[in-house]
C-alpha positions in Angstrom: 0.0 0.0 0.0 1.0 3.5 -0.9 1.1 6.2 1.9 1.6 8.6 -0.5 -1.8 8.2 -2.7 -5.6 8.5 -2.1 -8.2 6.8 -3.6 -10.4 7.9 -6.6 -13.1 9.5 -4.8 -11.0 10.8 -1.9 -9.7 14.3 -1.7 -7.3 16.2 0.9 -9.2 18.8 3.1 -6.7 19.9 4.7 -3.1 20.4 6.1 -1.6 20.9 9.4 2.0 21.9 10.2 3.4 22.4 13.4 5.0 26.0 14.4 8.3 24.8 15.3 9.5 25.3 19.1 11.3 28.1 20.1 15.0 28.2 19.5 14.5 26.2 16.3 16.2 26.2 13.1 15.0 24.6 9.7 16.9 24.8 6.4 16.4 22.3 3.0 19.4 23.1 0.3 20.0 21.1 -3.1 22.6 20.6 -5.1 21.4 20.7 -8.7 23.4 20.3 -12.5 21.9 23.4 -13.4 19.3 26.3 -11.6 17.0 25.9 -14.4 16.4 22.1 -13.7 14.0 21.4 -10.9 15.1 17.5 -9.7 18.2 17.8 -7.6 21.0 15.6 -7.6 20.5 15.4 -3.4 18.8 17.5 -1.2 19.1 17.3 2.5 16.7 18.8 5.0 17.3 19.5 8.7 15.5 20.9 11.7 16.8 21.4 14.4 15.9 22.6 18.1 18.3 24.0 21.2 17.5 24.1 24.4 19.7 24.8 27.7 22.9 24.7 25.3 22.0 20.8 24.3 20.1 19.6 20.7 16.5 18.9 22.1 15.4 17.9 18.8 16.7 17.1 15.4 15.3 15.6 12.0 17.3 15.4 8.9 15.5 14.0 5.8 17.9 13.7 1.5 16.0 13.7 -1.3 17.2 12.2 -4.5 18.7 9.3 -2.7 15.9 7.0 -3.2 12.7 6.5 -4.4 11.6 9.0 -1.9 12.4 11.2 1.2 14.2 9.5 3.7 14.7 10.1 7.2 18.3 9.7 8.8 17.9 8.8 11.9 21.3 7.7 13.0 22.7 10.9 11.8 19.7 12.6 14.2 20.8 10.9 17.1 24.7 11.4 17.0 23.4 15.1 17.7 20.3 14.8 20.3 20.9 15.3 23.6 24.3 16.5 22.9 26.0 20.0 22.7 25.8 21.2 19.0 29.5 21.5 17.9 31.2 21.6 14.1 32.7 18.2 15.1 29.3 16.7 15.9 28.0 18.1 12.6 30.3 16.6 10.9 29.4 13.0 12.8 25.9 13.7 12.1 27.1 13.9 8.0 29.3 10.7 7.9 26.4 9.1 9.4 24.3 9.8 6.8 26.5 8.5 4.2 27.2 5.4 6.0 23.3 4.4 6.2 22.2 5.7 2.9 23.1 4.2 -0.4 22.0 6.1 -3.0 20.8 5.3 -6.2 22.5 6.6 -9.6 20.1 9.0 -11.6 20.4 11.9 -14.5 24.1 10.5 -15.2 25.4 11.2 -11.6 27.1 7.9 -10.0 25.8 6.9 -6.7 29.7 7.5 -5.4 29.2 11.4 -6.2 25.6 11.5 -4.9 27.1 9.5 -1.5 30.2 12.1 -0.9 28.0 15.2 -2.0 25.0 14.0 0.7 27.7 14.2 3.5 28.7 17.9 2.1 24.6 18.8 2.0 23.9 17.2 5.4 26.6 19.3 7.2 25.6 22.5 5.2 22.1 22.2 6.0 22.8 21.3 9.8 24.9 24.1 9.7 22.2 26.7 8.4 19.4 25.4 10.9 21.9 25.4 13.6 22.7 29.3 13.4 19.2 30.3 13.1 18.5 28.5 16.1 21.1 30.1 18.5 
């Protein structure tokens, strides 16, 4: 069964999002071949949420790696719980590429998607980080 789909006479009424918490940072980045094309090569997403100088919550999602989003939570919990440091970011990223194998699409090997999903993941972390201090 597909999450993803409704049936025929079905329709969506509506859509909640949680307001993140205080002291929260979110930021989604792709790396693309070119602006004008709209599927990236990977995309990482990550939110993340500070609280009494600790990571009270995290979530880090790629794109492009599979047939859909996927959630990476090994990489989420080499950071929660923990002080948020450029060394632990960078944890957080090899993580990722350890656990995801990514499939080769539009020309790109799954070796350049891999190393450039560890580069995404840190950046991202990095930009939801700083607008959550």
């Amino acid at each position: 069964m597909n999450k993803n789909s409704i049936e025929q006479a079905q329709f969506v009424k509506g859509l909640q999002i949680p307001t993140p918490p205080k002291n929260s940072g979110g930021a989604y980045l792709k790396l693309s071949q070119r602006e004008a094309i709209d599927f990236p090569i990977v995309g990482a997403a990550s939110q993340l949420s500070l609280g009494d100088g600790k990571c009270k919550g995290v979530r880090i999602a790629l794109t492009a790696v599979a047939l859909g989003p996927v959630r990476v939570k090994e990489a989420e919990e080499v950071l929660l719980g923990n002080a948020v440091t450029d060394n632990l970011v960078e944890k957080a990223a090899e993580a990722a590429q350890e656990k995801i194998r990514p499939m080769p699409h539009m020309g790109v090997s799954a070796g350049y998607k891999r190393r450039m999903m560890g580069v995404m993941v840190k950046r991202s972390l990095k930009q939801a980080w700083n607008l959550a201090k």
